[in-house]
N, C-alpha and C positions, 0 to 999 in steps of 0.2 A: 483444542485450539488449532487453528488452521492457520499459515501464511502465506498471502498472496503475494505475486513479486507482477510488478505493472513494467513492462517496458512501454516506455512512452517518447515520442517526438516531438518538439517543439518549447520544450523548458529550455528558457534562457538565463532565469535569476531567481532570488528568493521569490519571491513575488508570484512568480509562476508557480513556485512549490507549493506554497499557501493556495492558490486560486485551487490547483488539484485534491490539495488535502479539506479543503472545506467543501469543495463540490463533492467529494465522497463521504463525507462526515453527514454530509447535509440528506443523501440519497439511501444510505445505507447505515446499518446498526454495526457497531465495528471498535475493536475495543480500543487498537492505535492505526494511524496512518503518521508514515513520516516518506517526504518525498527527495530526493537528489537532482539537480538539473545537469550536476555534473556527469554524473551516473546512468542520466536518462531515464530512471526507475522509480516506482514508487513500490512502498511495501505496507501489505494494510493486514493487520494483525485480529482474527475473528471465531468465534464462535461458533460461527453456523455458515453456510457456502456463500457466495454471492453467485446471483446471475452473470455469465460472462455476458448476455447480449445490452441487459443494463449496463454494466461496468463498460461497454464502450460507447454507448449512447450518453451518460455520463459526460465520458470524457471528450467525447465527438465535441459535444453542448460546450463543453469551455475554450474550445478551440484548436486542441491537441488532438494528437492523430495514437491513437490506442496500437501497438505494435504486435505487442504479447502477451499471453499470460499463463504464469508457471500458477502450481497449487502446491504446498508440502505443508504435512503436518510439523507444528510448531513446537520444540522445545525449551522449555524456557531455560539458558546458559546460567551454571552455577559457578557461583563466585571462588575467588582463587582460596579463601578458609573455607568453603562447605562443608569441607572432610571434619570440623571440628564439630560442626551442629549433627547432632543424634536425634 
């Protein structure tokens, strides 16, 4: 599982976060997208790589300006009893 971290310009509100996260839901196979306007970032949670030249065409197309984008391998954080499950 891979994580992408979207820095992006031009989110103002929930609304914007939605427009980004369904334009990438919509473009690409991807297990989560959840976006921040406050944050300026989106993080889209996957499988398999994405195209960075799609992911900013993407996001060109909704009307936000594509800034950056990091890639790390994703681990999924274990909860504060974990140490009790064997």
């Amino acid at each position: 599982m891979q994580q992408i971290t979207l820095k992006i310009d031009g989110m103002m509100c929930g609304m914007c976060e939605s427009h980004i996260n369904e334009s990438i839901r919509n473009n690409f196979s991807v297990k989560k997208v959840t976006s921040s306007h406050t944050k300026g970032e989106t993080v889209i949670l996957t499988e398999n790589d994405l195209d960075e030249a799609k992911l900013k065409e993407t996001i060109d197309k909704t009307g936000y300006k594509l800034l950056s984008v990091s890639k790390a391998p994703y681990e999924k954080k274990k909860g504060f009893f974990s140490f009790l499950k064997k």
